[in-house]
N, C-alpha and C positions, 0 to 999 in steps of 0.2 A: 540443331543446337543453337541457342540464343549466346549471341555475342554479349549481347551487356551481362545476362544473366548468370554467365560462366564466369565474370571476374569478383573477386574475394570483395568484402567491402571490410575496411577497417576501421577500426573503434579507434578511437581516442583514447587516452588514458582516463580521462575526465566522466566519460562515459561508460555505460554497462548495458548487454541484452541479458534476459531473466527469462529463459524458454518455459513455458507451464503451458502443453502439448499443442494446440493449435496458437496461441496466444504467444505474443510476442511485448515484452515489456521494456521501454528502451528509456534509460532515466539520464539524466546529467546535469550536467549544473540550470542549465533553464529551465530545467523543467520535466517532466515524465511525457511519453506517448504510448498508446497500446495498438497495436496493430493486429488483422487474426491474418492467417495463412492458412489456407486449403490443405491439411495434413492428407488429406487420399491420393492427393498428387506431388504433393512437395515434403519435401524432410530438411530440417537444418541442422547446422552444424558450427556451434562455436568452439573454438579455439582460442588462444591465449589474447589476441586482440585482434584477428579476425574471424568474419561472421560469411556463412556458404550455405546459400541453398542450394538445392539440389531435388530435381524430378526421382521420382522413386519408379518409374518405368524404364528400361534398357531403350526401347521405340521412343524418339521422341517427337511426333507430331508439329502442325504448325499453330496450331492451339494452343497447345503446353509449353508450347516456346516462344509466343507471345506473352502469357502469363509469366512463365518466370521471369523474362527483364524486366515486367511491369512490377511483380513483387520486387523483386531486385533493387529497384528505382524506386519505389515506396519507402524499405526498408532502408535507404542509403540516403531517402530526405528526411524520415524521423531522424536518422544517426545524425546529419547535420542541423538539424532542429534544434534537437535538446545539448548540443553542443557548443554550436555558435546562435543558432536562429538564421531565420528567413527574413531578411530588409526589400522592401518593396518604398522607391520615392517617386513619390508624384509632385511635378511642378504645374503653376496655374499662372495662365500667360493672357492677360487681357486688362485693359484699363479700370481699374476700379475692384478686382481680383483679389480677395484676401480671404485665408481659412482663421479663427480663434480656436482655441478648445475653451470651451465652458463646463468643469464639470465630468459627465459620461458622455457628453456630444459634441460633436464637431460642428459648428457655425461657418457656413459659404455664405461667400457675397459672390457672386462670378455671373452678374447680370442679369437675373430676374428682378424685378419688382417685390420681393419676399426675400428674405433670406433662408436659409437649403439648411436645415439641420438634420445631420448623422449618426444615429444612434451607434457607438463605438463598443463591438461585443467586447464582452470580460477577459477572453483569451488574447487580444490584438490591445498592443498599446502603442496610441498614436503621437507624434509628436510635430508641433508645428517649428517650420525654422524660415525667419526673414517674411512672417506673414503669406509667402507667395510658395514654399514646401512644404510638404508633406512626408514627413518621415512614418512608414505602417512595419513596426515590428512584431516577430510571434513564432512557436515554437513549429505549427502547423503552415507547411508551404502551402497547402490547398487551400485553407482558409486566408492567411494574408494575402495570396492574388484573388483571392473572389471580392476583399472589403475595395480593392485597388479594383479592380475590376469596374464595382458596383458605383466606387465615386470617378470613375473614369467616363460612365455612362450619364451620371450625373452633367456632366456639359460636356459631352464631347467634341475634340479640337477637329472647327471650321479649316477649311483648304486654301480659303481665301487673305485672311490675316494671321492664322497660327493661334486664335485664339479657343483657350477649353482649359483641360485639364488632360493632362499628358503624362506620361512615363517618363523619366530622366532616360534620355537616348532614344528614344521612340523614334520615327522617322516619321516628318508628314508631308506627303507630298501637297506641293504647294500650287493652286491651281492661278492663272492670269484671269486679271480683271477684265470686265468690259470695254470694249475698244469703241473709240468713234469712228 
């Protein structure tokens, strides 16, 4: 039996799932997400404002019970998706550091010789605060950590001065300079 998978996930009032057999339609104020679910092995089950999947075999393996916390935890980041959203902040820490938005793109200055422009998909809206944050909002958790991800790889934070582009709370182990 999967621990995560056996607890109820509850709706918000603000929110709704719309079951149509394998397909799972989950809408709210931010916005819609569709999700599918393996019906040969799983069944759900809504009720008044909670939502229960459940394995359709009595045997529950440890395959199947991987899978269900993974549905489980799928189905319970769409419900906070289109409810609240997913915020992802990135801060940029180095002399001379600054994001703009221009437009669909994101403009870095974070020490090259060029400036770093990021193409900002349609789903994710980004927002700059204090030139040196990065606000990445969006109904999809997968996709706003992959945009934070992908601008995090963009300069990643050096051990020696703390400089890059980092997570709000990130830890970075911080390495000692050259001795004489």
């Amino acid at each position: 039996m999967s621990k995560i998978g056996k607890k109820n996930i509850i709706i918000p009032k603000e929110s709704s799932i719309k079951i149509e057999g394998p397909n799972l339609t989950i809408s709210g104020p931010k916005g819609t997400k569709t999700l599918t679910i393996n019906d040969k092995i799983f069944s759900s089950k809504l009720h008044e404002s909670e939502f229960q999947i459940q394995p359709l075999e009595k045997k529950v393996d440890k395959k199947i019970s991987i899978m269900w916390g993974t549905y489980r935890s799928l189905i319970n980041n769409a419900i906070t998706g289109v409810s609240k959203g997913h915020e992802k902040i990135l801060e940029l820490s180095g002399v001379g550091f600054r994001a703009n938005l221009k437009g669909e793109t994101l403009n870095l200055q974070i020490g090259f010789s060029h400036d770093v422009n990021f193409k900002i998909p349609k789903d994710i809206k980004i927002t700059v605060e204090k030139q040196t944050i990065i606000k990445i909002n969006g109904v999809d958790k997968e996709l706003v950590s992959k945009i934070a991800a992908d601008l995090k790889n963009l300069k990643p934070v050096e051990p020696y001065k703390a400089k890059g582009i980092k997570e709000r709370g990130q830890f970075v182990l911080r390495k000692e300079g050259k001795k004489k």
